[in-house]
C-alpha positions as CSV (number, residue, x, y, z in Angstrom):
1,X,-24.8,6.8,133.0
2,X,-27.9,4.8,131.8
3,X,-30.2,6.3,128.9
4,X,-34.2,6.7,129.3
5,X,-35.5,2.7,129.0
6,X,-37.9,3.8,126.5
7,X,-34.9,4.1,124.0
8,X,-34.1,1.7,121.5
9,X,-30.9,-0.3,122.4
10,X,-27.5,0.4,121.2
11,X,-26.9,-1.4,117.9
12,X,-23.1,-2.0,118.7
13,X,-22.7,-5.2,115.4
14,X,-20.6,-3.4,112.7
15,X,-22.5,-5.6,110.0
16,X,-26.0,-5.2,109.4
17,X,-28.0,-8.8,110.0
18,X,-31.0,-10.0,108.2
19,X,-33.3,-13.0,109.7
20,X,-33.4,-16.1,108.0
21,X,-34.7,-19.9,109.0
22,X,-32.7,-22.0,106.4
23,X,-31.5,-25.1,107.0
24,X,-27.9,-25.8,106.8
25,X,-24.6,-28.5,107.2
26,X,-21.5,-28.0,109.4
27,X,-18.9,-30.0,107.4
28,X,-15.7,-31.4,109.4
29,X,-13.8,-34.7,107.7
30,X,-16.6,-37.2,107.1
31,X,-18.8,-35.8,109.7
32,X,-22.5,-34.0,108.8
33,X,-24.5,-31.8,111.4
34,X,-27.5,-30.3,111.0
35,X,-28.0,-26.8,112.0
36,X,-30.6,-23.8,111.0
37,X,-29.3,-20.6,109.8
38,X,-30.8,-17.9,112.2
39,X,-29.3,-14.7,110.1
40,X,-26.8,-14.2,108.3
41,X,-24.6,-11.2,106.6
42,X,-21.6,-11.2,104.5
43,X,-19.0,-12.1,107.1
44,X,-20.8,-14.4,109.4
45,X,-24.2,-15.5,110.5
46,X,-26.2,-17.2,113.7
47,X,-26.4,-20.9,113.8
48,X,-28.5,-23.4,116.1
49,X,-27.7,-26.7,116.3
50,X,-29.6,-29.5,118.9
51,X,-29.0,-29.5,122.2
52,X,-25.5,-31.2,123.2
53,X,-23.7,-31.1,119.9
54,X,-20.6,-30.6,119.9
55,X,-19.5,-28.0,117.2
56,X,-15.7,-27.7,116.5
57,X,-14.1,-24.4,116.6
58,X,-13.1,-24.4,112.6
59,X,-16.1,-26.3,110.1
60,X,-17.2,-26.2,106.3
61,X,-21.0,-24.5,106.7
62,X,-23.4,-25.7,103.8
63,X,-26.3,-23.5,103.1
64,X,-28.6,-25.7,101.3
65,X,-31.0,-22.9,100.0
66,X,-28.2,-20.8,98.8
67,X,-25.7,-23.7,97.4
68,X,-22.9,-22.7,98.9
69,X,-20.3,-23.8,100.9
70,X,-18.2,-21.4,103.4
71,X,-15.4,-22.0,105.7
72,X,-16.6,-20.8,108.6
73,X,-14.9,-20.4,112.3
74,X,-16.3,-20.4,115.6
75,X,-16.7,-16.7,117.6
76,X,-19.0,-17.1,120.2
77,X,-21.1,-20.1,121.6
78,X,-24.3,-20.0,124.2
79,X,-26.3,-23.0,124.6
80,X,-27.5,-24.4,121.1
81,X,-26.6,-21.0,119.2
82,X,-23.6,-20.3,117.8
83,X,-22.3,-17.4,115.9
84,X,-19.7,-17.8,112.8
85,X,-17.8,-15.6,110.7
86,X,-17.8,-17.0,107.2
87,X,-15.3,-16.4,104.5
């Protein structure tokens, strides 16, 4: 059964997300891509990369703001965006 549309929609993410634009590295061998970081949250985070890269499924991220580096693998793709768990 469908709830009234004026309610807010079902929060169903079991880690709270918090927008960020910073700019970021996928890391694989000897290969850089550039990607933004969308949001982000302990165990993963939103990435967009250009148009037609191809992302492998398993990657080194590199948040440049932060300094860190996390080994990141792929969970769900659509179009440019891509979302990560980290650890």
């Amino acid at each position: 059964m469908s709830g009234n549309p004026d309610d807010p929609p079902i929060e169903r993410r079991s880690h709270l997300r918090t927008a960020v634009l910073k700019d970021g590295a996928i890391i694989t061998g000897d290969v850089k891509i550039a990607c933004s970081v969308r949001n982000q949250h302990a165990h993963g985070a939103e990435l967009r990369v250009d148009p037609g890269v191809v992302v492998p499924e398993r990657f080194v991220l590199h948040v440049r703001a932060d300094g860190v580096e996390y080994r990141a693998v792929v969970r769900w793709r659509k179009n440019e965006r891509l979302g990560v768990q980290i650890y």
